[in-house]
C-alpha positions in Angstrom: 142.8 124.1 -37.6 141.4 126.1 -34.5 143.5 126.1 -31.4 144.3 128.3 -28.2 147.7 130.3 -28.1 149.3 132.8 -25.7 151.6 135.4 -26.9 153.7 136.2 -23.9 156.8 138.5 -24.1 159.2 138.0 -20.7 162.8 138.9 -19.9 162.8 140.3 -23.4 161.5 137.4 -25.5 158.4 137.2 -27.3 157.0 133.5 -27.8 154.0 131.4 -28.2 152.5 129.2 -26.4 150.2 126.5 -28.2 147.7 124.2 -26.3 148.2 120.5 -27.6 146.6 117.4 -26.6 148.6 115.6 -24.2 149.3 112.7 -26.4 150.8 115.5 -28.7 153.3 115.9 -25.7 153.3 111.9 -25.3 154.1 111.3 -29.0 157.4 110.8 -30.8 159.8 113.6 -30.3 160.6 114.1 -33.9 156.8 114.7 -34.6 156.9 117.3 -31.2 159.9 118.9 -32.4 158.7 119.2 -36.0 155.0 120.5 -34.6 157.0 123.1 -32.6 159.0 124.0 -36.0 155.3 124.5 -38.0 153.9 126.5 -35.2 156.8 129.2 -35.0 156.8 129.5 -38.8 153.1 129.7 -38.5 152.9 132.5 -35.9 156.6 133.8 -36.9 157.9 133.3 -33.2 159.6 130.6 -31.0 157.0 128.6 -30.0 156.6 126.2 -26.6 153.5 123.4 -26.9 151.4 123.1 -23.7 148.9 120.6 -22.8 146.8 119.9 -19.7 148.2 116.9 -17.3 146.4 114.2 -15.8 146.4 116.1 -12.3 146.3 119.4 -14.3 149.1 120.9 -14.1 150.7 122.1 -17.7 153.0 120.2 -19.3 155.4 121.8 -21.6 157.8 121.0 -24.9 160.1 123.4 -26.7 162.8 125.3 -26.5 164.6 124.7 -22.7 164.9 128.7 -22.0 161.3 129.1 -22.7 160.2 125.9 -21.0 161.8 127.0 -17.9 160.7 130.6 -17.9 157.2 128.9 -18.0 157.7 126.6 -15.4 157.7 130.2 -13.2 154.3 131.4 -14.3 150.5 130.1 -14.1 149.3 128.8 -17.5 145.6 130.2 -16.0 147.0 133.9 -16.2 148.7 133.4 -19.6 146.8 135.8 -22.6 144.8 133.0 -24.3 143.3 133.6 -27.8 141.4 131.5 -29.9 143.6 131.3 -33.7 143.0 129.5 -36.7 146.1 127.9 -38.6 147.4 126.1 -41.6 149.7 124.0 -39.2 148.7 120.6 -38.0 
């Protein structure tokens, strides 16, 4: 599976951030919470999902500390890179 993530290291956490289709962030929160478990085993840190709202503004799911130190920063400026993944 290809994909987009950011690794992003602030106040002295290192996480990813993983862009999702919004009905990922819709969907059922077991199925959010057990994408969110896949991802951070995949890439071996905390991981936050992110996808695109309908006014296109991010929307985030994950863990509340690293949701809200998003909500402070500009998805635009975050260190995208292209990855490729066993998680789905």
């Amino acid at each position: 599976m290809k994909g987009q993530v950011a690794v992003v290291c602030e106040r002295g956490v290192r996480f990813a951030v993983v862009a999702v289709r919004p009905s990922v962030i819709s969907g059922v929160k077991r199925e959010r919470d057990q994408a969110v478990r896949a991802y951070s085993a995949e890439l071996g840190v905390p991981t936050v999902l992110m996808a695109q709202g309908s006014r296109g503004l991010p929307i985030y799911d994950g863990p509340p500390d690293l949701v809200e130190v998003l909500a402070g920063m500009c998805a635009d400026q975050l260190p995208w890179r292209e990855f490729t993944m066993q998680a789905a």
